[in-house]
C-alpha angles and dihedrals in degrees: 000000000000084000097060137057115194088345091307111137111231117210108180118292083349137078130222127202118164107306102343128083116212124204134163154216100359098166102198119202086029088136095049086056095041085058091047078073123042100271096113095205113165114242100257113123095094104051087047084048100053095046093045087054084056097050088051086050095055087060098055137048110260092190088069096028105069110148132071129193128191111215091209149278088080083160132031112217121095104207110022144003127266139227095243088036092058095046093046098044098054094047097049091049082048085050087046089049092056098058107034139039102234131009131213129214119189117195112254124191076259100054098077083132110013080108093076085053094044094050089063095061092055088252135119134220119229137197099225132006128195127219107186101297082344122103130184124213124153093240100232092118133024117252105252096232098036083173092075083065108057098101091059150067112246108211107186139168132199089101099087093203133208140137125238111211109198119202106176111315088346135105130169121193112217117180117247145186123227136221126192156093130302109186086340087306122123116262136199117180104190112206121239126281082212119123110178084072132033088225132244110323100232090208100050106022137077113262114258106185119078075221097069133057134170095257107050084039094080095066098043106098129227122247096181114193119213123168090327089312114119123204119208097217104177124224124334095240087062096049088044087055079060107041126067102223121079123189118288 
């Protein structure tokens, strides 16, 4: 089915598994640091956050999902914590509050001190976290003992992928979500819930991910999210056969 991965729902830039939505790389207060320096970008994520989250809400059943996790990156800067990031922060974990019974926040290469925030709202920030034979990491550094994870299915963000489709001059970046194998392992890669950038295009830019490499690549297919649409794009080696551009 072009909904599921390894019989995870998705529902657009979320997950589902049981009773518990998944969603990634937010990066909250991007826009504060982006004007910091020079990039002049209106404050509008939130807002766009909040109402596509609603939109994701209208299509489960709250009263069995109650549990939301945060794969990681809740915030966006790296050393310190904003003053939009604080504000923002603390009002989306009160608006998460609101809608499910326990919340989950998973430790991205941003969240250096999501913690302090955390703590505020009475919630922790872990490295890891197991659903069942699935564990969530963010995907910005390789577990030490990947043995201990050959029985599961790894989902991971950090990628921020998206493909980029180029006709003519052309291209258009649509957000995916990727399956496929790390070290014969099962692998999930969640785009981003981030909506100042499309995220990183998989065909044209540089990997971002320790998880992901060229070669293996080829054989990862392409779930691509549009509107709530999703696009069963097969693997990256045959959209490659039909697009011009090759990676760098």
């Amino acid at each position: 089915m072009k909904d599921e991965i390894y019989n995870a729902k998705i529902i657009d830039l979320a997950i589902l598994i049981e009773n518990n939505l998944i969603i990634s790389d937010l990066h909250l207060g991007y826009e504060q640091t982006l004007n910091a320096e020079g990039v002049m970008v209106p404050k509008f994520q939130y807002e766009k956050i909040i109402t596509r989250l609603e939109e994701i809400f209208s299509r489960i059943n709250l009263e069995k999902v109650n549990t939301i996790i945060i794969n990681g990156d809740l915030k966006h800067e790296f050393g310190k914590i904003s003053k939009q990031e604080w504000k923002e922060v603390l009002n989306f974990l009160e608006f998460l509050k609101k809608n499910f019974r326990e919340i989950i926040l998973i430790k991205g290469n941003h969240d250096n001190f999501t913690r302090f925030i955390a703590k505020k709202c009475d919630l922790e920030v872990h490295e890891t976290y197991s659903i069942g034979n699935y564990v969530l990491m963010h995907g910005h550094k390789l577990p030490p003992n990947p043995e201990e994870f050959e029985d599961f299915i790894i989902i991971i963000g950090h990628e921020h992928p998206c493909i980029g489709l180029r006709s003519g001059e052309r291209l258009e970046k649509i957000k995916c979500f990727l399956k496929g194998e790390w070290k014969e392992i099962k692998l999930i890669v969640m785009p981003s819930f981030n909506f100042v950038t499309e995220g990183s295009d998989i065909l044209h830019e540089k990997l971002l991910s320790p998880f992901l490499d060229l070669k293996s690549m080829q054989e990862f297919e392409v779930f691509a999210v549009e509107n709530f649409e999703i696009f069963h794009f097969n693997k990256i080696k045959d959209i490659l056969s039909f697009n011009d551009d090759f990676y760098p």
